[in-house]
C-alpha positions, 0 to 999 in steps of 0.5 A: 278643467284645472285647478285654481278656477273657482268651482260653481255648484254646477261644476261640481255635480256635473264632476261628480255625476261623471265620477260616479258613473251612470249607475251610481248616478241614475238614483240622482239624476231621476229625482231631477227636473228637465231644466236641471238635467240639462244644466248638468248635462252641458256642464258634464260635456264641456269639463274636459279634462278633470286634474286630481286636485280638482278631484280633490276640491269636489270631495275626498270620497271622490278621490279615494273612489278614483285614485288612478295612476293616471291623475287626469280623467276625461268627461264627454258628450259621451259620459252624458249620452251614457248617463242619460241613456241609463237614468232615464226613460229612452224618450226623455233622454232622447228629447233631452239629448237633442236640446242640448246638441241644438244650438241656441238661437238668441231671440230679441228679449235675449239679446236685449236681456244681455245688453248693458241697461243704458244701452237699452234705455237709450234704444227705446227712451222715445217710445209710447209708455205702453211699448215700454211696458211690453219690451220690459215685460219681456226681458230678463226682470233685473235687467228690465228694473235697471232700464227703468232707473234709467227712465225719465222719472215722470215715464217711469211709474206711467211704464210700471203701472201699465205692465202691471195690467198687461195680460194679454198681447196680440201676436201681430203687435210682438212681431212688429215690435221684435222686428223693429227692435232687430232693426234698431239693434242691427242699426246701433251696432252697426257703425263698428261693423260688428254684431252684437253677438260679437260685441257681448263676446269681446267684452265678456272676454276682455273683462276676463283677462288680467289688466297686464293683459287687456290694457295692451290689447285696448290700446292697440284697438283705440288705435286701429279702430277708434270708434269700435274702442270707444263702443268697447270702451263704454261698456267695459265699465258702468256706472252700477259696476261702482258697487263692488267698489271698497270704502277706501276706493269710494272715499277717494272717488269722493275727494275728486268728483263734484258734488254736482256730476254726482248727484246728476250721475246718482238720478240714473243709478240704482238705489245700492249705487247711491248708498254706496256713496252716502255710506261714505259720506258724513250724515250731513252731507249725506242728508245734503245730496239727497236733498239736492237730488229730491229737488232736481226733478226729472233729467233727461236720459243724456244729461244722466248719461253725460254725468256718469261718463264724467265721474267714470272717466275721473275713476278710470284716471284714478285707477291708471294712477294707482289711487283706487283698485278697480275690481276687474278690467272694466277700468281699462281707458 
């Protein structure tokens, strides 16, 4: 692990734990539940090499504990075998051990949890209400409500409502509703030949990556295998992704969209996306476009769609030029 990488709270407990040692550890690690036991222990197995100034970062104590002439340590699947092994009883840290060597299996809710909302909601827009409420009651909850943004207006209290009074599912009805999502998932990702593991990580990937970086690698696909870019392309920016725009960059968003894609694209957005906008809005155009989306009515999830890729496609155009600044590499076009 080097320097300059932001630390998360779990990088710096696991450093921590490994710098201790299992005995100065264990009074820690006993108070511990399974589930966090396991977050750290993952996390202490993939540190690798820990720099001094990383050291450093984590806490001066630590620093002066571990002076070496040596400024690099190494942390190990072992450090956390020794740990466990030391803190906790043999029977839970031997349970413990072994599901953290097991490879995860995605299950569907997982797989469906990680894809982009639009994608979910276009995979399951023609379903019965009740099926609706089933599969979103069993994905990830903040993704569930964005896929149910995205839902026709007249669907979407008729889907809330029913999940609201599911209790109890019959095993047979979530297999066959599991397999006939693992057929329309393997169908979708399909037309690029690649999975959908493969997919998540191309993208994941791609966004990490400086623009100087990603740009050349876009186009060098788009060309290669036009239909994969254009899967690629889609995800790397989306329509919720223009929260973490600045009021500069919506401002100038504004001075080149028609008020009539935006109000179309804002009906399948989220809520904080709207206020995005209309905080940079004067008062009366603000009170204008929410009315013009009040009236509308309800629009096909297409039509939503067709309008969001409208004003991304003008953003990513904006940002090519130097106008705005997108956050990341989502703007690649």
């Amino acid at each position: 692990m080097k320097g300059g990488k932001p630390l998360t709270g779990e990088d710096k407990a696991a450093i921590l734990l490994f710098a201790l040692g299992p005995e100065a550890s264990a009074p820690l690690v006993q108070t511990m539940d399974d589930k966090m036991l396991k977050r750290l222990g993952s996390r202490m197995a993939d540190l690798g090499k820990i720099e001094a100034e990383v050291l450093n970062s984590v806490t001066e104590e630590y620093l002066e504990l571990h002076r070496s002439a040596d400024p690099l340590m190494r942390s190990s699947q072992n450090d956390v075998v020794s740990l466990f092994r030391y803190a906790i009883e043999t029977d839970r840290a031997d349970r413990l051990l072994n599901e953290l060597n097991t490879p995860k299996t995605l299950t569907i809710w997982d797989k469906l949890s990680r894809l982009k909302p639009e994608m979910i909601a276009n995979s399951i827009t023609n379903e019965h209400p009740q099926t609706l409420a089933l599969i979103l009651g069993h994905i990830d909850s903040g993704v569930a409500s964005r896929v149910i943004a995205l839902l026709p207006e007249d669907m979407q209290l008729s889907v809330v409502m029913r999940m609201s009074k599911i209790e109890t599912v019959p095993k047979e009805l979530v297999r066959d509703i599991e397999e006939t999502l693992e057929k329309e998932l393997a169908d979708m990702q399909g037309e690029s030949g690649i999975s959908f593991d493969g997919m998540v990580s191309v993208v994941d990937i791609l966004k990490g990556l400086e623009k100087e970086v990603a740009r050349p690698i876009l186009d060098q696909l788009r060309d290669k295998d036009e239909r994969l870019f254009a899967q690629v392309d889609r995800l790397l920016l989306i329509f919720e992704d223009l929260i973490e725009l600045s009021d500069r960059d919506i401002q100038t968003i504004l001075k080149h969209i028609s008020s009539d894609d935006l109000v179309k694209a804002m009906k399948g957005g989220s809520d904080d996306v709207a206020d995005r906008f209309f905080d940079n809005m004067s008062q009366r155009a603000a009170e204008i476009m929410r009315e013009d989306m009040s009236v509308m009515g309800p629009m096909k999830l297409a039509d939503v769609e067709d309008a969001q890729q409208i004003v991304l496609k003008i953003i990513r155009k904006l940002d090519d030029d130097g106008a705005i600044t997108l956050s990341s590499t989502d703007d690649m076009v």
